[in-house]
C-alpha positions as CSV (number, residue, x, y, z in Angstrom):
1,X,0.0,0.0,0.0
2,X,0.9,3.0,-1.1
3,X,1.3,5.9,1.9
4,X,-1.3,7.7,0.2
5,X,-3.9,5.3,0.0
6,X,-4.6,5.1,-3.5
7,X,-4.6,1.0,-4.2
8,X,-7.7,1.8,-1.8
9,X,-9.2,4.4,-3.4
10,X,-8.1,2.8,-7.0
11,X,-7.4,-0.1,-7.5
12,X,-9.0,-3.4,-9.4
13,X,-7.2,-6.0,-8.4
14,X,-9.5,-6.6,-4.9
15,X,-12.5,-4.3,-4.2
16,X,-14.0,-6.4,-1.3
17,X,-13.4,-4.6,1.7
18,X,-14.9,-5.3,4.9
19,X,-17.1,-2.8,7.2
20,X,-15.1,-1.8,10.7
21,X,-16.9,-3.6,13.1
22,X,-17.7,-0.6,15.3
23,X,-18.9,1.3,12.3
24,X,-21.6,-1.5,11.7
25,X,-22.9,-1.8,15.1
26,X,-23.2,2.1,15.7
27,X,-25.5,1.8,12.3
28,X,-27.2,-1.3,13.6
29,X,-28.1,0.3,16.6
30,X,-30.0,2.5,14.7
31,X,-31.6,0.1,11.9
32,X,-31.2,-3.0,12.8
33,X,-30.3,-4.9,10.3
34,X,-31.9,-8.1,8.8
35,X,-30.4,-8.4,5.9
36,X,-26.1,-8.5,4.5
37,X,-26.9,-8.4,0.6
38,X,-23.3,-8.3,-0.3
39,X,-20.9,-10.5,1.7
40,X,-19.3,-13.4,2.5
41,X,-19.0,-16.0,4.9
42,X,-16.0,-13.9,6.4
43,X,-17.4,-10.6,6.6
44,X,-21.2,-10.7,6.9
45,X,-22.7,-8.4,9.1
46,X,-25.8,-10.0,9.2
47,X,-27.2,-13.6,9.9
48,X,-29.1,-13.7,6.5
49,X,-26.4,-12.5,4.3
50,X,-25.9,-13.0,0.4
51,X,-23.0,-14.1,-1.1
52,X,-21.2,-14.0,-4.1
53,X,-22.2,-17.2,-5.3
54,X,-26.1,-16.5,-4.7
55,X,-25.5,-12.5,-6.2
56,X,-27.0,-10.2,-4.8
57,X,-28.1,-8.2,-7.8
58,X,-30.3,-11.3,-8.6
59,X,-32.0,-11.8,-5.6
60,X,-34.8,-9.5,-3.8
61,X,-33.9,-7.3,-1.0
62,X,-36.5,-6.5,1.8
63,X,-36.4,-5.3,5.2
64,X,-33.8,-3.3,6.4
65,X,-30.6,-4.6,4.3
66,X,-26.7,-3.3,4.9
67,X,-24.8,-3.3,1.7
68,X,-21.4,-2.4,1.5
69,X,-20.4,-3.2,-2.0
70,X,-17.3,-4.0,-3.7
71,X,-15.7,-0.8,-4.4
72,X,-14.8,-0.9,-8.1
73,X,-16.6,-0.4,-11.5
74,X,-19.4,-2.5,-10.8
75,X,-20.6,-0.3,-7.4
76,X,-23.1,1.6,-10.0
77,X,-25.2,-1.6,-10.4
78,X,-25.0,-2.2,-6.5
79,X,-26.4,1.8,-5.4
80,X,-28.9,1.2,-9.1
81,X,-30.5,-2.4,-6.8
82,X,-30.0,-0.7,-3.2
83,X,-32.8,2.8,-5.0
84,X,-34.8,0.4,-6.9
85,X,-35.3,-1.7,-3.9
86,X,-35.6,1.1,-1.4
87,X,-38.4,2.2,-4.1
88,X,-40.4,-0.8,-3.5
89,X,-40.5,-0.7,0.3
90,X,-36.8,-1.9,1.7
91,X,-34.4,0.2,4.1
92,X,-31.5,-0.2,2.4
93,X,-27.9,1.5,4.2
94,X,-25.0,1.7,1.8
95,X,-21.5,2.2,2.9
96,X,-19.8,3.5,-0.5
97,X,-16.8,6.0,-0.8
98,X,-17.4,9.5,-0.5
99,X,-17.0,10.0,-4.6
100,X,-19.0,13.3,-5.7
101,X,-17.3,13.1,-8.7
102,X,-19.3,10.0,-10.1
103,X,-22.2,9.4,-11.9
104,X,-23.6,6.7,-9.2
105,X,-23.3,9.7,-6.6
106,X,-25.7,11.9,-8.5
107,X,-27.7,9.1,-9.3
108,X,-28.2,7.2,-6.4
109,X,-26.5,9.0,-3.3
110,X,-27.7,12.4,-3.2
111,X,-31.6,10.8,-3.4
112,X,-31.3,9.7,0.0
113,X,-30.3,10.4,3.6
114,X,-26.6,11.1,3.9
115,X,-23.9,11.2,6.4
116,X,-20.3,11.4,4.8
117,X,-17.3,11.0,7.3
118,X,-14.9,13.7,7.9
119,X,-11.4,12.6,7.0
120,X,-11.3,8.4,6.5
121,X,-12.4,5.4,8.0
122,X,-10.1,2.7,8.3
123,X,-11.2,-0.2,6.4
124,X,-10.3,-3.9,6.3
125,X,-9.4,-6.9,3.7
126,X,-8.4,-10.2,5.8
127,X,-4.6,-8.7,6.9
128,X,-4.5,-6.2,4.4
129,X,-5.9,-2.5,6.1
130,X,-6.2,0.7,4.5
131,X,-8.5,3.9,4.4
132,X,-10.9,5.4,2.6
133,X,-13.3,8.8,2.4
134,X,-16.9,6.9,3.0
135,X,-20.3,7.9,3.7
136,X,-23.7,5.8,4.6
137,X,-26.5,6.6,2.8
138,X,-30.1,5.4,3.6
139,X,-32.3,4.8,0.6
């Protein structure tokens, strides 16, 4: 890792990160989550979770769901399923980097309730660590 963070912020080469554990359960405190709909056996949040194998753009969301997506080109068609489902009646809390420069942002992120992070939150991959600018959005 680069001191500046930027295999975080840019990189392709593994965009799974996993959610700090006191960041979730300040959140879940809140919501109360039923519902992971994008993790795996290592990282979910949840007891119900969905994992790569079952895709969670395939299946249907409901409830109150935490998504925290993988963090690389395909993050658009994660925020595009949290809206759509929030739309038909989920809660649906999305921990995505802070990026105001993207389409996804304007799309998706600004439509619902916001809270962006000052400065970064340290975020995890098995041993690997690193940080990132995020923010949770409630659709």
């Amino acid at each position: 890792m680069t001191e500046s963070g930027l295999n975080v912020h840019f990189s392709s080469s593994n965009n799974n990160w996993g959610t700090p554990q006191d960041l979730f359960d300040k959140l879940n405190e809140e919501f109360h989550f039923d519902l992971d709909v994008c993790a795996t056996a290592e990282n979910a949040k949840c007891k119900k979770y969905y994992s790569p194998k079952e895709d969670g753009l395939k299946q249907e969301w409901k409830g109150v769901c935490w998504m925290n997506p993988p963090y690389g080109r395909e993050i658009g068609k994660w925020l595009k399923k949290a809206y759509e489902s929030a739309l038909a009646g989920a809660t649906v809390v999305c921990l995505v980097p802070a990026r105001t420069d993207t389409a996804w942002w304007f799309d998706y992120c600004v439509k619902g309730e916001n809270q962006v992070y000052q400065g970064q939150v340290e975020i995890w991959r098995f041993k690997e660590y690193g940080a990132v600018s995020v923010g949770y959005y409630r659709l």
